[in-house]
C-alpha positions in Angstrom: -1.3 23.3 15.7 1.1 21.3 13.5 3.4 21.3 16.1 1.4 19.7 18.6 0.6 17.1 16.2 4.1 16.3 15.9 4.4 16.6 19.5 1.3 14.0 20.2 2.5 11.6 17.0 6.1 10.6 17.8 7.9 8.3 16.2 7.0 6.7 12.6 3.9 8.9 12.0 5.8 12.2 12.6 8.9 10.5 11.0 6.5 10.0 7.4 5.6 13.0 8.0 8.2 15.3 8.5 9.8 13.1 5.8 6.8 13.7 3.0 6.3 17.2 3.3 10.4 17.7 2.6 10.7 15.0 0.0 12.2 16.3 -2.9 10.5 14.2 -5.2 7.6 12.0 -4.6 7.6 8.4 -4.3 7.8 6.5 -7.3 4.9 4.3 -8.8 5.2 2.5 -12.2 2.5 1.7 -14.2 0.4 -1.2 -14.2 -1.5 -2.3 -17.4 -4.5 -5.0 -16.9 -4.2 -7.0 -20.4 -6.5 -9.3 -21.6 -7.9 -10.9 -25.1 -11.0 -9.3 -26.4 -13.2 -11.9 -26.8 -15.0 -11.2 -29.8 -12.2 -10.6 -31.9 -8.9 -12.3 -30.0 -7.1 -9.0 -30.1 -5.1 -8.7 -27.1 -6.3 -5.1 -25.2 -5.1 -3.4 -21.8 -5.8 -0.7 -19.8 -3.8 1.0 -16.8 -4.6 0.0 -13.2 -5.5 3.5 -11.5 -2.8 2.7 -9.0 0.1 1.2 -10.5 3.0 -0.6 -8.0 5.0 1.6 -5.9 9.4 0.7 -7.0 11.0 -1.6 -4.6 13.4 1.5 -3.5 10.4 3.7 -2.6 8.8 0.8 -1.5 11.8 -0.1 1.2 12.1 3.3 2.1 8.2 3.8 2.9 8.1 0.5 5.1 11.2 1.7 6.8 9.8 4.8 7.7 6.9 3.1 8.9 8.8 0.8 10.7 7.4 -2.7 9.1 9.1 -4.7 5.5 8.3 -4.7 2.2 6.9 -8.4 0.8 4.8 -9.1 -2.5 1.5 -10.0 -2.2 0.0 -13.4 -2.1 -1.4 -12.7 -5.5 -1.2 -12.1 -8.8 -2.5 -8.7 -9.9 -5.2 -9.2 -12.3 -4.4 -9.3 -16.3 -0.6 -9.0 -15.1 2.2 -11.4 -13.4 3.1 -8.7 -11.0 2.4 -8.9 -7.6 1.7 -6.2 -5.6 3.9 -5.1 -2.7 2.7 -4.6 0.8 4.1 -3.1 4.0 4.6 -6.3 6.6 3.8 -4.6 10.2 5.1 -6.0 13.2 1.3 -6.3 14.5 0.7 -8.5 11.4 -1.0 -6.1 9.4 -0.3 -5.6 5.8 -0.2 -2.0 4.5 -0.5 -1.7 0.6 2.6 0.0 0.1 1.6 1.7 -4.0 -2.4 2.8 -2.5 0.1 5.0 0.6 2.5 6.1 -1.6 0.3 7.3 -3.8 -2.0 8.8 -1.2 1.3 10.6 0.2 2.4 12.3 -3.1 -1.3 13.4 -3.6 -1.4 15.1 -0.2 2.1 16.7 -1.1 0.4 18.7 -4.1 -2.5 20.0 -1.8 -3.4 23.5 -1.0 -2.4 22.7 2.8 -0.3 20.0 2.5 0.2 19.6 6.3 -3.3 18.7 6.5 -3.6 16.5 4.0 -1.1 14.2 4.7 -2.0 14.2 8.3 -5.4 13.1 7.4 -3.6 9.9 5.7 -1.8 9.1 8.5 -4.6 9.5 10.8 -6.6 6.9 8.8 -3.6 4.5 9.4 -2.7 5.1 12.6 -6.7 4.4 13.4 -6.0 1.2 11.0 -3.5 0.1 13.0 -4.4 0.8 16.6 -7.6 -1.3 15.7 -6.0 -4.1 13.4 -7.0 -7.7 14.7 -5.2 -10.4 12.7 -7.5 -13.5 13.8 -10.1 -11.4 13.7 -9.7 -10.6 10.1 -10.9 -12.3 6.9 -9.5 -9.7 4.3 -8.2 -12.2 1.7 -4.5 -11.0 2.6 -4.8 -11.7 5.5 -6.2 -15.0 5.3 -3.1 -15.8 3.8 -0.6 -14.6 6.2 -3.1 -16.9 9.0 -2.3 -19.8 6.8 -6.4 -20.6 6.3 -6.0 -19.4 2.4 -3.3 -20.6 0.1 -2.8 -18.3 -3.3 -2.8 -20.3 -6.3 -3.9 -21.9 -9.4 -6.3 -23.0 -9.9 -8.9 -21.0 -7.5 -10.2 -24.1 -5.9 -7.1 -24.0 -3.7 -9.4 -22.4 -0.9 -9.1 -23.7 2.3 
């Protein structure tokens, strides 16, 4: 069964995941902390993002693998001046590179970690086999069309 998969998925799919399941370590995600001022007292708080932002040498290694380039997001992430980075596809569409990295190293500490990583893959080959860029209006994407501009302040909108 896994080999026909292979055999049926050629190229970047089996590539990421022939790669993943032999990885010796997983990819590489730092932290992210969401700060902000408590606004009853002015004491400055955080809290970490659940996903924090994949390192640029995972992150170039994960868009090579899936055969697109690594860029930083249009925007800001929230409470932070970090961006975060995304996987540029040829078709246009932008992958978030930490939300796959981090989906891969979970499905490389599953009980069948085969199938759990081709059930990530699946939901972005399906992704990407239906992606429409001028048919989209996912903020990001709005962005890479030119009909949004990031910025300050938020009245920028197009």
């Amino acid at each position: 069964m896994q080999q026909k998969w292979l055999d049926s998925n050629t190229g970047n799919y089996a590539n990421l995941m022939l790669h993943n399941l032999s990885r010796s370590t997983p990819f590489a995600i730092d932290n992210v902390d969401i700060r902000w001022a408590n606004g009853s007292n002015g004491k400055p708080e955080f809290v970490p993002r659940a996903v924090g932002n994949v390192t640029a040498e995972s992150g170039k290694q994960l868009a090579q693998m899936m055969g697109g380039t690594l860029v930083n997001g249009p925007f800001d992430t929230f409470g932070t001046s970090q961006r975060d980075q995304y996987i540029k596809m040829p078709n246009g569409q932008m992958i978030e590179a930490s939300v796959l990295a981090s989906q891969l190293n979970a499905a490389r500490g599953a009980s069948d970690p085969f199938s759990a990583t081709q059930s990530v893959l699946e939901i972005y080959r399906l992704e990407s086999q239906n992606f429409d860029l001028a048919a989209s209006s996912n903020a990001v994407d709005l962005v890479t069309k030119g009909s949004l501009r990031a910025g300050w302040p938020s009245g920028q909108a197009t």
